[in-house]
C-alpha angles and dihedrals in degrees: 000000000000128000120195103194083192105056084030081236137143113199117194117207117182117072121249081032108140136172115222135196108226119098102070085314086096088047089048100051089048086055105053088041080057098058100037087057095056084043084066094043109266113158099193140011153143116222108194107201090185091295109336107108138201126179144193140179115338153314109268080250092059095250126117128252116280117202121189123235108222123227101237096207076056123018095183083069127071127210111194138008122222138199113236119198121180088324154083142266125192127171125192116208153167096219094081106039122029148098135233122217133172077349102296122116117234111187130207095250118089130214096226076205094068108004091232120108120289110263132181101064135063097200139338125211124211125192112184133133098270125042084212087075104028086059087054094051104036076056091048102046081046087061098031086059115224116292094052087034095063087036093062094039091053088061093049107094100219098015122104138171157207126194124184095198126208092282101046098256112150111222127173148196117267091262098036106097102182120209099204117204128255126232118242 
């Protein structure tokens, strides 16, 4: 890849070379959506940058946002609801990009410690007033693994989480009271 500072350019130059937007690049364009949209006087909204979501005002019924927490062993099911008021909610997974081989997982996102793929976690769920952030640190509990994951969330003022760990065990943030759904 070249960059040419002068002409604000990058230039690729190997064929098949792609940027992508994962990483917070996906945070970081629903926030400035966000904000473009309330720019142009938009009272209330939802942008939805596949996944990474960022809210404002209310719904035209007067009740707040309600994002659904998937269920990573399914993600067709959901296992919890949650309010969202002007803020975001991100949650990094294994259940969307991976590959199996000789039956073990190996997820897209990469421990920096070991250079093999995170474990430990299925998702992790992130609710803070940016989805800029809360991409960076679904991605970094993730990585960190539960127990130091929760432990970092729970110092943060204005950040709360929810991890689904390996064995599908649901664990939250001090401030986070799930309502889990019943079955019918």
């Amino acid at each position: 890849m070249l960059l040419n500072d002068e002409q604000q350019s990058v230039f690729l130059k190997n064929p098949g070379m792609k940027i992508g937007f994962g990483g917070i690049g996906k945070g970081y364009a629903a926030d400035k959506a966000k904000a473009l949209l309330i720019e142009k006087g938009v009272s209330a909204g939802i942008i939805n940058a596949s996944g990474d979501l960022n809210t404002w005002g209310k719904q035209p019924n007067g009740k707040d946002w309600t994002v659904a927490i998937v269920n990573p062993l399914n993600k067709e099911k959901v296992f919890s609801w949650m309010p969202v008021y002007n803020s975001a909610v991100v949650t990094s997974g294994n259940y969307e990009k991976y590959v199996k081989f000789n039956n073990v997982l190996y997820t897209h996102i990469i421990d920096p410690r070991t250079g093999y793929p995170a474990t430990g976690i299925l998702s992790a769920t992130v609710f803070t007033k940016t989805a800029e952030l809360a991409d960076a640190l679904a991605t970094s509990i993730f990585v960190m693994g539960t127990s130091t994951g929760l432990d970092f969330i729970n110092q943060l003022k204005g950040v709360e989480c929810i991890i689904v760990d390996q064995d599908n065990h649901i664990l939250t943030s001090k401030n986070i009271t799930l309502n889990p759904l019943k079955n019918d």
